[in-house]
Backbone as ProteinMPNN parsed JSONL, in Angstrom:
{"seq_chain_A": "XXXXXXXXXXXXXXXXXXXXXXXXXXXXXXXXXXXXXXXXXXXXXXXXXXXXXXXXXXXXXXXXXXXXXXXXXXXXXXXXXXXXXXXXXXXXXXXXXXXXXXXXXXXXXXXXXXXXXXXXXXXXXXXXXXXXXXXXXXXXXXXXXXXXXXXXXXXXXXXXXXXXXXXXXXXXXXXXXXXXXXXXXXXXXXXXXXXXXXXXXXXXXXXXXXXXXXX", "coords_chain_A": {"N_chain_A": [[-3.76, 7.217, 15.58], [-1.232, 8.066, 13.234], [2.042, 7.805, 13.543], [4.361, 10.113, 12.484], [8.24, 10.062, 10.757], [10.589, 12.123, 11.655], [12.302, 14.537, 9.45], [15.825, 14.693, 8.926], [18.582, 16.352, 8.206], [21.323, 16.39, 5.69], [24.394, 17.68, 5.052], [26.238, 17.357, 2.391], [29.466, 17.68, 1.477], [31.36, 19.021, -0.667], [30.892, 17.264, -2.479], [30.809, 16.414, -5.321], [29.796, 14.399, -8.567], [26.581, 13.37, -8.749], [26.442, 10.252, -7.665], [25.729, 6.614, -7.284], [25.73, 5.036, -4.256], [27.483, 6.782, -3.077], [27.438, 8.934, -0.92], [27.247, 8.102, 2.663], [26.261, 5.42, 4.279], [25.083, 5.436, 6.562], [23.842, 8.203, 5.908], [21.873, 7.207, 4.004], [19.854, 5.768, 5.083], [16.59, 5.293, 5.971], [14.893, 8.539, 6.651], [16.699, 10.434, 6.56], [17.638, 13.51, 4.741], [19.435, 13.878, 1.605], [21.201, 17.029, 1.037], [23.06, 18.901, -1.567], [26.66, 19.768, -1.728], [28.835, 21.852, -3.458], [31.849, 23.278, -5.22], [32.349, 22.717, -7.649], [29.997, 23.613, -10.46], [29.283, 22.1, -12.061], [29.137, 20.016, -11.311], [25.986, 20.379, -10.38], [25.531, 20.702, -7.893], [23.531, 21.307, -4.926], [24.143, 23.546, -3.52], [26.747, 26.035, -4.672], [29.838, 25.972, -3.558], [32.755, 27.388, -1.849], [33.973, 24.36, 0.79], [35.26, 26.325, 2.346], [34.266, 28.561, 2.911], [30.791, 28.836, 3.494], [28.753, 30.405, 3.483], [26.413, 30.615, 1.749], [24.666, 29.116, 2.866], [22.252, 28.539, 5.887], [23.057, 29.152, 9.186], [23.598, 27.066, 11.469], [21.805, 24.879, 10.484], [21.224, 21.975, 9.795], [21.143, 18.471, 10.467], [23.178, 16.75, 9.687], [26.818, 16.748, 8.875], [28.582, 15.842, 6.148], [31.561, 14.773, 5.137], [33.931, 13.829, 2.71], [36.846, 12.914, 1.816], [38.036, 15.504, 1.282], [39.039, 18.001, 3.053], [41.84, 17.314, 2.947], [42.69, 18.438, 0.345], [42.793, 21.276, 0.597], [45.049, 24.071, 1.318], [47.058, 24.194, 4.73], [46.248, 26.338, 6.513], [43.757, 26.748, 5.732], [42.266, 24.998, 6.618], [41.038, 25.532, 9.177], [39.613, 27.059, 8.507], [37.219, 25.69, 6.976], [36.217, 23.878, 9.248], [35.213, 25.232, 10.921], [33.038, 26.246, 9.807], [31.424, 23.881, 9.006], [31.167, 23.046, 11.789], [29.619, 25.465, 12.126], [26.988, 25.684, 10.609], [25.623, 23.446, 11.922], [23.036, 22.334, 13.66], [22.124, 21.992, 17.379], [22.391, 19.924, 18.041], [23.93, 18.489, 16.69], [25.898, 16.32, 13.93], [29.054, 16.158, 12.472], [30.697, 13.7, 10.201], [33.728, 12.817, 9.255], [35.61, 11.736, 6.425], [39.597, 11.138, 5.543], [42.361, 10.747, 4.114], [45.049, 8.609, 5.553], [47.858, 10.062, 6.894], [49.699, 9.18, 8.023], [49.36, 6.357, 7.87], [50.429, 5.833, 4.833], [52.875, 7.019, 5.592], [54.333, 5.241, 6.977], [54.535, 3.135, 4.92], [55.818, 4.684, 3.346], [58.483, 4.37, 4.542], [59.178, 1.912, 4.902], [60.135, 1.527, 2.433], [58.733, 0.93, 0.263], [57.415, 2.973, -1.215], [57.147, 3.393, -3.869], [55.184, 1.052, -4.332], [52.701, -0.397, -5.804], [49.263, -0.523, -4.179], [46.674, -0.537, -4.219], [44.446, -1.059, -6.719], [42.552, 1.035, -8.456], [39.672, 2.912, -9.778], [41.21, 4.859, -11.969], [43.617, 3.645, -11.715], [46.896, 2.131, -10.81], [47.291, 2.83, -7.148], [49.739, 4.326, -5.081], [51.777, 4.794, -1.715], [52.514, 7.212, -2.219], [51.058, 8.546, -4.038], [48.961, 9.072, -2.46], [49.648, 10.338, -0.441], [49.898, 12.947, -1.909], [48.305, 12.912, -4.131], [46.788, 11.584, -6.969], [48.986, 10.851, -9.524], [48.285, 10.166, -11.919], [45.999, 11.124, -12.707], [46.848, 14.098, -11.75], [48.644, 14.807, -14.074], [47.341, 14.755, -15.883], [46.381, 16.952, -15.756], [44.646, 17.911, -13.748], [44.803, 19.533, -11.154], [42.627, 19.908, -9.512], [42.818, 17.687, -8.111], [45.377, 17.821, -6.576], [46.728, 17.07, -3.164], [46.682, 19.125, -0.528], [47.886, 19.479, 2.015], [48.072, 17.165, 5.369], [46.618, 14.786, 7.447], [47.022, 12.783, 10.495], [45.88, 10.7, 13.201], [45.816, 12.157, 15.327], [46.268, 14.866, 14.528], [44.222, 15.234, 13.439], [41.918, 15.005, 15.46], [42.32, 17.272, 17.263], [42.415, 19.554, 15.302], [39.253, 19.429, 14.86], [38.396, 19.319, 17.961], [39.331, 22.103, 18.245], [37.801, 23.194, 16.562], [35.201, 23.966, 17.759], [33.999, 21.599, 18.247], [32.425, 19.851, 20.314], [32.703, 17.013, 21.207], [34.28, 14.164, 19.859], [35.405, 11.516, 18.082], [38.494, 10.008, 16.368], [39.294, 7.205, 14.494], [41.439, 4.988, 12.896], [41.467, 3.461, 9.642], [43.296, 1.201, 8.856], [42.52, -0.629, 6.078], [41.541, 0.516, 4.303], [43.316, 2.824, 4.145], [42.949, 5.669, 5.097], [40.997, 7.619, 7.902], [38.941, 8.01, 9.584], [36.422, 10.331, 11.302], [34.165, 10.782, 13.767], [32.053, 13.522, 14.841], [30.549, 15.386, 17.39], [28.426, 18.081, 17.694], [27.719, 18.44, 20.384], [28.961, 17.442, 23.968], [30.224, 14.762, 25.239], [28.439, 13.027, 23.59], [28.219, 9.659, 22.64], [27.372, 7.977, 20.372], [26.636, 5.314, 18.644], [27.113, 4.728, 14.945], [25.989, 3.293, 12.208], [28.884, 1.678, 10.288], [30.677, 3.552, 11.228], [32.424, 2.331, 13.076], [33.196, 0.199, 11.679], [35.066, 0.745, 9.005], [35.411, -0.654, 6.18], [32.962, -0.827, 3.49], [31.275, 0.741, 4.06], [30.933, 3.381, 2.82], [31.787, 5.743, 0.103], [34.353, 5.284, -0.331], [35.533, 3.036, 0.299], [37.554, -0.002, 0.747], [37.967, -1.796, -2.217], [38.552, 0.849, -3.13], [39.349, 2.968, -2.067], [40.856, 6.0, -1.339], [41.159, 6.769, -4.075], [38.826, 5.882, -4.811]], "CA_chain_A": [[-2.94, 8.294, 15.026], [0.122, 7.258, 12.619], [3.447, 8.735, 13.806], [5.638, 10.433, 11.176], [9.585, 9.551, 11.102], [11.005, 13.738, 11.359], [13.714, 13.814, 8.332], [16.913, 14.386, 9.479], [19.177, 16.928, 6.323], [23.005, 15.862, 6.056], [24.787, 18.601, 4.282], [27.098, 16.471, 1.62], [30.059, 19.07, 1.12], [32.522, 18.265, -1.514], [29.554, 16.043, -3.139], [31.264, 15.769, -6.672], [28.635, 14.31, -9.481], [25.964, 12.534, -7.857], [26.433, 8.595, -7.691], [24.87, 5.636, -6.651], [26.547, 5.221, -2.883], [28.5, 8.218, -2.809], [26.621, 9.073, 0.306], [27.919, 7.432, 3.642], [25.401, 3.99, 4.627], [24.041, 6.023, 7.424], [22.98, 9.199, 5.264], [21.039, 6.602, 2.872], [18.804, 5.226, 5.93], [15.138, 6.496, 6.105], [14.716, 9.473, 7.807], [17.575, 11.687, 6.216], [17.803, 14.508, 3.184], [20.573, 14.558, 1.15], [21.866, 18.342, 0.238], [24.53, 18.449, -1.688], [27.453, 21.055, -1.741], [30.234, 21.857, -4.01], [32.664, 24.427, -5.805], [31.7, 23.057, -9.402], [28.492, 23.817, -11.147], [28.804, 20.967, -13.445], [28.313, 18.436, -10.298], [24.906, 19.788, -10.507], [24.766, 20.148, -6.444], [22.092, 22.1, -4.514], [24.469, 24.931, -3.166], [27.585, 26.29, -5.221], [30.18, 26.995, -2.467], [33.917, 26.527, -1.423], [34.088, 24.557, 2.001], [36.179, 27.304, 3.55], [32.756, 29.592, 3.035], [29.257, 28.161, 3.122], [27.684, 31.355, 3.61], [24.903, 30.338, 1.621], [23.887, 27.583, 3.985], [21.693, 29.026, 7.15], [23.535, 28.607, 10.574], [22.434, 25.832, 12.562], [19.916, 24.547, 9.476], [21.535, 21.014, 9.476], [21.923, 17.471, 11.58], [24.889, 16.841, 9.797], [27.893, 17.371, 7.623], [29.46, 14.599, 5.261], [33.004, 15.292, 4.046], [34.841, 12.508, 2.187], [37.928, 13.306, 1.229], [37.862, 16.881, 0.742], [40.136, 18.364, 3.606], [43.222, 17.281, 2.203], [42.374, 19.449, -1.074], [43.163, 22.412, 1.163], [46.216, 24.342, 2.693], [47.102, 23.881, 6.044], [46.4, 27.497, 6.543], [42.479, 26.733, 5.448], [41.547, 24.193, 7.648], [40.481, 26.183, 10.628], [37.968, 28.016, 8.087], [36.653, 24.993, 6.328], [35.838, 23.043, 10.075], [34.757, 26.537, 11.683], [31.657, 26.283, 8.718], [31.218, 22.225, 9.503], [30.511, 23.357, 13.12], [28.526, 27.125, 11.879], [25.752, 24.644, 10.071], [24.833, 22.514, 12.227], [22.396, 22.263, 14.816], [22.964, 22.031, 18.786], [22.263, 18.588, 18.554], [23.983, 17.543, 15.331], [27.552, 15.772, 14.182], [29.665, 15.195, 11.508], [31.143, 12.322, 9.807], [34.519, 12.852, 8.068], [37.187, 10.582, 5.95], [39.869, 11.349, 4.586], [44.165, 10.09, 3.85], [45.956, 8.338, 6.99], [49.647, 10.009, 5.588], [51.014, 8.155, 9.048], [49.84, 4.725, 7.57], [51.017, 6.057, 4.041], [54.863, 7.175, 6.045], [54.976, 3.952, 7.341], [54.986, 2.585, 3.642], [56.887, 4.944, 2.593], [59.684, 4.696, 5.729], [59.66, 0.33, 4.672], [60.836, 1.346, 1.426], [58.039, 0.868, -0.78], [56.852, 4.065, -1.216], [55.63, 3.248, -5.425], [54.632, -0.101, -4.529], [51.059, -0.272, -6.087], [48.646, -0.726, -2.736], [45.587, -1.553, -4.395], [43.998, -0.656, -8.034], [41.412, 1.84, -8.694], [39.462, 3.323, -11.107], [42.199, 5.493, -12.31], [44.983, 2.792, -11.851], [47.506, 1.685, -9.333], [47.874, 3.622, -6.324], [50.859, 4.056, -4.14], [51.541, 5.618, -0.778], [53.138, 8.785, -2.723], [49.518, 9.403, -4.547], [47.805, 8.897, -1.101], [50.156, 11.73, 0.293], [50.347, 14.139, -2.401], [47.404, 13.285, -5.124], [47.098, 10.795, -7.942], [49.577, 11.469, -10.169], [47.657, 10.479, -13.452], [45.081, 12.578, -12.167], [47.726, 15.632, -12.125], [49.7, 14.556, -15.457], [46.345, 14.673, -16.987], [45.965, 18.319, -15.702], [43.336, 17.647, -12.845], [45.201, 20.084, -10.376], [41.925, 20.016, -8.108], [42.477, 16.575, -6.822], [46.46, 17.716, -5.608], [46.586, 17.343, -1.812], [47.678, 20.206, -0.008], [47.626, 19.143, 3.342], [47.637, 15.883, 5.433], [46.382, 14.51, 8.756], [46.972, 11.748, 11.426], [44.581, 10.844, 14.112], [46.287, 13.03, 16.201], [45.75, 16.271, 14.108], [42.678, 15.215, 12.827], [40.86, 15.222, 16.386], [42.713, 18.259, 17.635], [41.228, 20.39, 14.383], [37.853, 19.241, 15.199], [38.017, 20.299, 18.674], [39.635, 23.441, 17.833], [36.635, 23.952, 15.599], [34.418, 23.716, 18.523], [32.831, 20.22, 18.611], [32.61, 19.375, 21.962], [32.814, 15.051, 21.518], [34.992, 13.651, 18.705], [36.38, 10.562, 18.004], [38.876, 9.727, 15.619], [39.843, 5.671, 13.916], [42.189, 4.293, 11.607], [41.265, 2.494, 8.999], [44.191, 0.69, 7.369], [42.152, -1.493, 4.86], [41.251, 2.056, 3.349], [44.689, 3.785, 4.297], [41.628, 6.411, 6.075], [40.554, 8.252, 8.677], [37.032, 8.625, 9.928], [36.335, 11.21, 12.524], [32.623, 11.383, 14.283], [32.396, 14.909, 16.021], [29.667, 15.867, 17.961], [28.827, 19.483, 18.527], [27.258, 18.668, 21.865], [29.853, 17.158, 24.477], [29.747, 13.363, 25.791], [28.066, 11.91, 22.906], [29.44, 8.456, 22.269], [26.6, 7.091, 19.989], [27.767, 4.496, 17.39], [26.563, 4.932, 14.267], [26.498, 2.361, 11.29], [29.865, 1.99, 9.115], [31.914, 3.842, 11.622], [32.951, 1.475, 13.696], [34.21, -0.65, 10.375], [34.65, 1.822, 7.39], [35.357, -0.974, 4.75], [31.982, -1.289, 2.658], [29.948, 1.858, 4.553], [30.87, 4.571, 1.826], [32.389, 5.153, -1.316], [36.047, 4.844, -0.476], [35.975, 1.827, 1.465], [38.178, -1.223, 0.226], [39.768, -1.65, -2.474], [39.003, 1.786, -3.778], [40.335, 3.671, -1.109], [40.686, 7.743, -1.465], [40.573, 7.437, -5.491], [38.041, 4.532, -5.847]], "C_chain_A": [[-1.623, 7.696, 14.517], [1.245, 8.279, 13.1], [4.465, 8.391, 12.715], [6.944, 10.341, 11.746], [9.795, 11.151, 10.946], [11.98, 13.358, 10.139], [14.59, 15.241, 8.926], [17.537, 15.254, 7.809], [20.458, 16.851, 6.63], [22.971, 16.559, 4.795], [25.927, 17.889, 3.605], [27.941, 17.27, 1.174], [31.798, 17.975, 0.253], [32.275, 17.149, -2.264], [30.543, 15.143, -4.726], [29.815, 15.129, -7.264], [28.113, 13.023, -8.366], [26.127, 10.894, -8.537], [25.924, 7.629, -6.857], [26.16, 5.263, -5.226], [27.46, 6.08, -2.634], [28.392, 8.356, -1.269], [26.992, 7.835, 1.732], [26.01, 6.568, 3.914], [24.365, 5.247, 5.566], [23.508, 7.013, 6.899], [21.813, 8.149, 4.624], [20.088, 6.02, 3.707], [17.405, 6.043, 5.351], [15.775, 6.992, 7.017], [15.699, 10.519, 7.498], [17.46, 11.696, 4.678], [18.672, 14.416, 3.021], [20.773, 16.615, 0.589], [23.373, 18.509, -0.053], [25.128, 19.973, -2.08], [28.776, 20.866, -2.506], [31.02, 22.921, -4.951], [32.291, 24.045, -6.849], [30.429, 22.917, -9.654], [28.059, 22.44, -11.646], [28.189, 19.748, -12.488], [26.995, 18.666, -10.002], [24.733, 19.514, -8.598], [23.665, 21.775, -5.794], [22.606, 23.359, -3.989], [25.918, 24.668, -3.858], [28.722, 26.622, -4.087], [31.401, 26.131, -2.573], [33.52, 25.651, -0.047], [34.378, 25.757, 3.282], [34.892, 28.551, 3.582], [31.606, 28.887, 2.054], [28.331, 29.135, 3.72], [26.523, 31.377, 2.832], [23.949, 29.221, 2.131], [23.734, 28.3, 5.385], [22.878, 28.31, 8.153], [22.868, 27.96, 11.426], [21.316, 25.451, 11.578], [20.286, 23.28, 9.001], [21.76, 20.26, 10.279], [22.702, 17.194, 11.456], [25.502, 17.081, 8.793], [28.19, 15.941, 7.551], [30.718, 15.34, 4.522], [33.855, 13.939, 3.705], [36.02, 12.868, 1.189], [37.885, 14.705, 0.227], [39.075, 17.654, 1.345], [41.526, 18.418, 3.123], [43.741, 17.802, 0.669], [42.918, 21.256, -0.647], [44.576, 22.434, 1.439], [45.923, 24.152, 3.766], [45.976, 24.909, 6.658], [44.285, 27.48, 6.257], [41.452, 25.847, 6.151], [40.615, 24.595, 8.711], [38.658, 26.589, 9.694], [36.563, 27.033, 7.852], [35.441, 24.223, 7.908], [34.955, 23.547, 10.881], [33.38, 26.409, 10.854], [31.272, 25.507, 8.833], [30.293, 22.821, 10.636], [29.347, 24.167, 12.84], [27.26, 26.15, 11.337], [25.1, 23.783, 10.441], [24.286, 22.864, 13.359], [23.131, 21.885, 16.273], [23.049, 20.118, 18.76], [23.084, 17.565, 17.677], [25.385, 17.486, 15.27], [28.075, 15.794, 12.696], [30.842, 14.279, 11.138], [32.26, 12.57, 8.553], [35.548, 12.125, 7.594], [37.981, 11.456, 5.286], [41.598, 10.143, 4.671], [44.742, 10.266, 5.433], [46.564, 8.85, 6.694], [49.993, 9.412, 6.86], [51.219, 6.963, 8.586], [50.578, 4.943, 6.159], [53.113, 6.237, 4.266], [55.099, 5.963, 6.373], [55.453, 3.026, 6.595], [56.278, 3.092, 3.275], [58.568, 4.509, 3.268], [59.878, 2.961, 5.414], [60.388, 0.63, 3.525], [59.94, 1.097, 0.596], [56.966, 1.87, -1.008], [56.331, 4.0, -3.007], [55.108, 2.055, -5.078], [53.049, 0.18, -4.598], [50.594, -1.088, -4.476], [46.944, -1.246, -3.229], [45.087, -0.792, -5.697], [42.839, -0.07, -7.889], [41.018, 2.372, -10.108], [40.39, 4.093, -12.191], [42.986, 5.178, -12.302], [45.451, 2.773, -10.606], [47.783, 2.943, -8.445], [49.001, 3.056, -5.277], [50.962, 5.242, -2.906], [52.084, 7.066, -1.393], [51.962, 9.194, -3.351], [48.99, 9.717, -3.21], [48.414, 10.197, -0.956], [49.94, 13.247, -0.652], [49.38, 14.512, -3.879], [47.674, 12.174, -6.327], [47.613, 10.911, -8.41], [49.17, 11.137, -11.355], [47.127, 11.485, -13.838], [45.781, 14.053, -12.476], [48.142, 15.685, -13.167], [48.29, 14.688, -16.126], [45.754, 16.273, -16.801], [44.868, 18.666, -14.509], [44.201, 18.384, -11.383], [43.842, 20.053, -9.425], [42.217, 18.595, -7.317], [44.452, 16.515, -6.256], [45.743, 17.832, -4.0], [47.725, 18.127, -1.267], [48.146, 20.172, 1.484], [47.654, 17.685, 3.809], [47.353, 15.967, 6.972], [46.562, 13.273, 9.051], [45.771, 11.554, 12.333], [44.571, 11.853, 15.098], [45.625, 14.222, 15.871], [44.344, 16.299, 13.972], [41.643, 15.914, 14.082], [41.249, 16.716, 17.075], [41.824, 19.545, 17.048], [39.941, 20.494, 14.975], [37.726, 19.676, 16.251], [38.17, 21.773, 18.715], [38.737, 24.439, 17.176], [35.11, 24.177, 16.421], [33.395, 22.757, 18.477], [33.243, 19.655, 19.764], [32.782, 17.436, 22.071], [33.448, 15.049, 19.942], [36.044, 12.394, 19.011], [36.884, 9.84, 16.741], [39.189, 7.892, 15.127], [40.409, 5.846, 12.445], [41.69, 3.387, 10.78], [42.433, 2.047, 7.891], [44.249, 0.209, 6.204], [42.142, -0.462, 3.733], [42.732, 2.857, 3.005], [43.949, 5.273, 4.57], [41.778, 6.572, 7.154], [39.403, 8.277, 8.937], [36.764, 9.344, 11.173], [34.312, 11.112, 12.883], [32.577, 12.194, 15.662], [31.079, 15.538, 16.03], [29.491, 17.293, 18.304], [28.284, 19.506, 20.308], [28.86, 17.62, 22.85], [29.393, 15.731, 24.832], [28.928, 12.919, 25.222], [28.811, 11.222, 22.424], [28.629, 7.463, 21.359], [27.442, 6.265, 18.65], [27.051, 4.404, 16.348], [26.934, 3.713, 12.795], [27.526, 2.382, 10.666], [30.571, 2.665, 9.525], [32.955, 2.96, 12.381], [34.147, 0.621, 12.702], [33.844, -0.065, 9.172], [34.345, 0.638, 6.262], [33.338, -1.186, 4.797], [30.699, -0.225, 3.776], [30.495, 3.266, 3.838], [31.778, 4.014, 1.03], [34.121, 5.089, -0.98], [36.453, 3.676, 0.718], [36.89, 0.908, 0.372], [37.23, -1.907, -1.334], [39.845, -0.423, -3.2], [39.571, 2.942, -3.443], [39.881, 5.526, -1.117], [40.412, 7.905, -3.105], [39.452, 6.314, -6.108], [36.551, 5.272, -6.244]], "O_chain_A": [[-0.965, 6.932, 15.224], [1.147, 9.496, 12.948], [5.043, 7.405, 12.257], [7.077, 10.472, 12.963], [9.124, 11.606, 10.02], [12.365, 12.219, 9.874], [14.182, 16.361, 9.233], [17.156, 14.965, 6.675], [20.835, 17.196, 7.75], [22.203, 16.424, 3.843], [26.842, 17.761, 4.418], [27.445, 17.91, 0.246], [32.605, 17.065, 0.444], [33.069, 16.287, -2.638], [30.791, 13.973, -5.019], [28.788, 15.279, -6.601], [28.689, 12.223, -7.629], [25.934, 10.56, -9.706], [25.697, 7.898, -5.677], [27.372, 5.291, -5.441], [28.282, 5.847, -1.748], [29.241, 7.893, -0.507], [26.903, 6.639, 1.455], [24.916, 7.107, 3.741], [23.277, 5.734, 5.26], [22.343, 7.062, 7.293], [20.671, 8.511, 4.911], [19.172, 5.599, 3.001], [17.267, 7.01, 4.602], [16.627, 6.603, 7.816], [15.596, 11.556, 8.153], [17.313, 10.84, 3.807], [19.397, 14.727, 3.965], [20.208, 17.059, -0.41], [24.392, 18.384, 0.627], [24.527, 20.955, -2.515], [29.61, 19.987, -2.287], [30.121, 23.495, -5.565], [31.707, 24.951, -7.442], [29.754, 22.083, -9.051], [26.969, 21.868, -11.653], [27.289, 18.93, -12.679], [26.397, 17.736, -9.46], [24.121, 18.594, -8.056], [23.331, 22.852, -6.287], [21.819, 24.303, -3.91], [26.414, 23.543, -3.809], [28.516, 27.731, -3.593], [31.509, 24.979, -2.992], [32.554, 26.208, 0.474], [33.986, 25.969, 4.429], [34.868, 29.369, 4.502], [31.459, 28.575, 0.872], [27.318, 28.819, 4.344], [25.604, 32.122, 3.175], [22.872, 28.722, 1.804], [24.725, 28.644, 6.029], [23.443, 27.235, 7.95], [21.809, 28.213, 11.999], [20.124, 25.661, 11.799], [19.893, 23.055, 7.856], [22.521, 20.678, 11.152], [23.483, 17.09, 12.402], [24.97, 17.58, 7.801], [28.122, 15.086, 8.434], [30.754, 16.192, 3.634], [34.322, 13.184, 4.557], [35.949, 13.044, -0.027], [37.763, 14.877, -0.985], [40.01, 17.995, 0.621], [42.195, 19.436, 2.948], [44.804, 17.61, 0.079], [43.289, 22.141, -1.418], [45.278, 21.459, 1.707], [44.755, 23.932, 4.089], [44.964, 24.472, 7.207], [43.663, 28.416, 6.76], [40.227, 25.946, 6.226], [39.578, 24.006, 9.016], [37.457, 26.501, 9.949], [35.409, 27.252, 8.221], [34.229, 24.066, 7.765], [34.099, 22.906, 11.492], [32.441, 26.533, 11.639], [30.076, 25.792, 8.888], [29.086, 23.043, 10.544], [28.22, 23.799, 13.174], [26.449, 26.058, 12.259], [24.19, 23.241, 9.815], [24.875, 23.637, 14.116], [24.315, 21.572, 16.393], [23.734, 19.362, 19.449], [23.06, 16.337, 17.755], [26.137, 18.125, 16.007], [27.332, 15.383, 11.805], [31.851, 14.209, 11.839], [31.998, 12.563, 7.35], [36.453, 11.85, 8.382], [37.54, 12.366, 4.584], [41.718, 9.043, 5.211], [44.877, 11.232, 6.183], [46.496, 8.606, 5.49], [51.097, 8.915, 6.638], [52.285, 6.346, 8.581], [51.548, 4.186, 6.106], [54.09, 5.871, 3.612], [56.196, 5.517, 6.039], [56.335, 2.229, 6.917], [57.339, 2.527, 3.007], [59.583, 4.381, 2.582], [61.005, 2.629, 5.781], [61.441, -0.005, 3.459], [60.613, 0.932, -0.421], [55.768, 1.587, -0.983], [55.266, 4.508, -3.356], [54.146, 1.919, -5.834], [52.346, 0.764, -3.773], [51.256, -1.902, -3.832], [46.248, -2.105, -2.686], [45.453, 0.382, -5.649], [42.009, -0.628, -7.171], [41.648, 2.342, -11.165], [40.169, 3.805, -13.368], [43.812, 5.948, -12.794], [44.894, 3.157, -9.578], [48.382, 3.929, -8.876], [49.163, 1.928, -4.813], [50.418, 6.342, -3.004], [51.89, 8.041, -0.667], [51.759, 10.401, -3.217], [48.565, 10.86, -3.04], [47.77, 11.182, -1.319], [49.85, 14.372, -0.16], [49.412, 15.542, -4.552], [48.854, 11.934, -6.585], [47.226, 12.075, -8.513], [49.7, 11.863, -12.195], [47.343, 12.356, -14.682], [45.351, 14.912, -13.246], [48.128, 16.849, -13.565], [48.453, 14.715, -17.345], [44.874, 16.746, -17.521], [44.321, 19.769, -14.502], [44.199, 17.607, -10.427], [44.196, 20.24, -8.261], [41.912, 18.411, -6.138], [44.899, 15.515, -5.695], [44.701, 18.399, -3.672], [48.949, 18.037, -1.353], [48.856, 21.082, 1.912], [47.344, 16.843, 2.967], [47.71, 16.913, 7.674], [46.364, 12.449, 8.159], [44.755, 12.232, 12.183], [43.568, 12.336, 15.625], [44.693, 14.692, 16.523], [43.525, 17.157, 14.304], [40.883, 16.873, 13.945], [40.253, 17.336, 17.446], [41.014, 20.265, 17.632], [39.553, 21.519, 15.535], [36.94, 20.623, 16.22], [37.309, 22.545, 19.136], [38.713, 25.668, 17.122], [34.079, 24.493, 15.828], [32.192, 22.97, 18.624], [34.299, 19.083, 20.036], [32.97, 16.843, 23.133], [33.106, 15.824, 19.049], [37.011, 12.284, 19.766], [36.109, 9.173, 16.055], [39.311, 7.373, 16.236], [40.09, 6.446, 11.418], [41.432, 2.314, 11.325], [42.549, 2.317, 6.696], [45.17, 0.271, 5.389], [42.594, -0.565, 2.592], [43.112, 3.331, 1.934], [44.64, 6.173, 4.093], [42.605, 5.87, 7.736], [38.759, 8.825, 8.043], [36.975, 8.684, 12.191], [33.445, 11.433, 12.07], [32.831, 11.92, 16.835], [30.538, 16.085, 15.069], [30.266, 17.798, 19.116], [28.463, 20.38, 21.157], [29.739, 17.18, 22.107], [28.19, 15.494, 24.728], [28.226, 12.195, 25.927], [29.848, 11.565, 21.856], [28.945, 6.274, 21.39], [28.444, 6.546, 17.992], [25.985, 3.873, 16.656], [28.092, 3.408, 12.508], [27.459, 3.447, 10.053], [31.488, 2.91, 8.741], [34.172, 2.996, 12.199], [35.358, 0.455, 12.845], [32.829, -0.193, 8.488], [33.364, 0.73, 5.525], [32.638, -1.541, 5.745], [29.552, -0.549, 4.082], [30.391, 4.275, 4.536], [32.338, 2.922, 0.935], [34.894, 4.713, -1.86], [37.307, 3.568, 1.598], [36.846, 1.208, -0.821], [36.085, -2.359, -1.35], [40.843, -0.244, -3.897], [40.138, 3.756, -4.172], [38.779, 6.039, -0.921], [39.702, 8.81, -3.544], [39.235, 5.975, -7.272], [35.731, 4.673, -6.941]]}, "name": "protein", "num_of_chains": 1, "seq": "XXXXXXXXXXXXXXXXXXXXXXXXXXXXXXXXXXXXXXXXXXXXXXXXXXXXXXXXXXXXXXXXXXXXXXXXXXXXXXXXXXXXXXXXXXXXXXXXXXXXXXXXXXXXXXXXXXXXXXXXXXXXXXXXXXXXXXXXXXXXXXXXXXXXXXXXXXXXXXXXXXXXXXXXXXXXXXXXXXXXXXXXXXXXXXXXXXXXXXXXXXXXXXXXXXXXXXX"}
């Protein structure tokens, strides 16, 4: 008798147009579905929806959530809703996996005094800790008001949210190479499993080193 691998569906929220590694290392294994989620049509993803309401996504009909730099697109004031829907979607057994902008390692730039100093080049040009905090500013000068950031987090807030949102295990890391965050939050309690590419973000999704939050 051959034994089948089950597949595993990671809800990709804040997908943007589909690209070759978009998708975090561990979604791209065998054994997991991508579904992808997002507020514009044009990205062409599988459900139309803000974060802050994913009422067209069943409750509990997912192992996990992917958010990559999405959060910080929100008000403060929207957070609760967006993390509260993270949790509502997933299964008893299931986690998710989110990055987004250190702003502590960004203040720490800014608080040396080199708050424009270019930090590393991206597709869109030099970034500095004042884009990280507050949004590319080509990006905005070119009219692209969705990628302002309205919001920011530390590790501190970050893991707080997440429990607040009821995931019973969460653990937050810094990644300075990125100037990142990566949170993995369990909805069950006392899971501590380690999962590929969290441990060391650079080069396990798309904003690892040197493209950071706009690469």
């Amino acid at each position: 008798m051959t034994e089948t691998t089950a597949t595993r569906t990671v809800l990709h929220v804040g997908c943007g147009v589909q690209k070759p590694g978009r998708l975090h290392a561990m979604f791209r294994a065998p054994g997991w579905q991508e579904l992808r989620l997002d507020l514009n049509p044009a990205a062409r993803p599988d459900f139309v929806a803000s974060i802050t309401d994913m009422g067209i996504v069943d409750t509990a009909s997912m192992d996990a959530v992917y958010s990559s730099h999405n959060l910080e697109h929100l008000f403060p004031h929207e957070i609760p809703a967006a993390l509260a829907e993270f949790r509502r979607v997933l299964r008893d057994d299931g986690l998710a996996l989110v990055t987004l902008p250190d702003v502590q390692t960004a203040a720490e730039i800014i608080a040396a005094g080199q708050a424009t100093k270019a930090l590393y080049t991206s597709p869109v040009g030099p970034v500095t800790a004042l884009d990280i905090l507050y949004g590319h500013h080509r990006l905005l000068a070119g009219g692209n008001m969705f990628m302002l950031h309205k919001c920011g987090f530390t590790d501190v807030l970050l893991h707080r949210a997440l429990r607040a949102a009821g995931f019973g295990s969460v653990r937050v890391r810094r990644d300075r190479a990125t100037y990142s965050l990566w949170a993995l939050a369990h909805v069950q309690p006392g899971r501590n499993q380690e999962i590929p590419g969290f441990a060391v973000a650079p080069g396990s999704g798309p904003d690892s080193a040197p493209g950071g939050p706009f690469g």
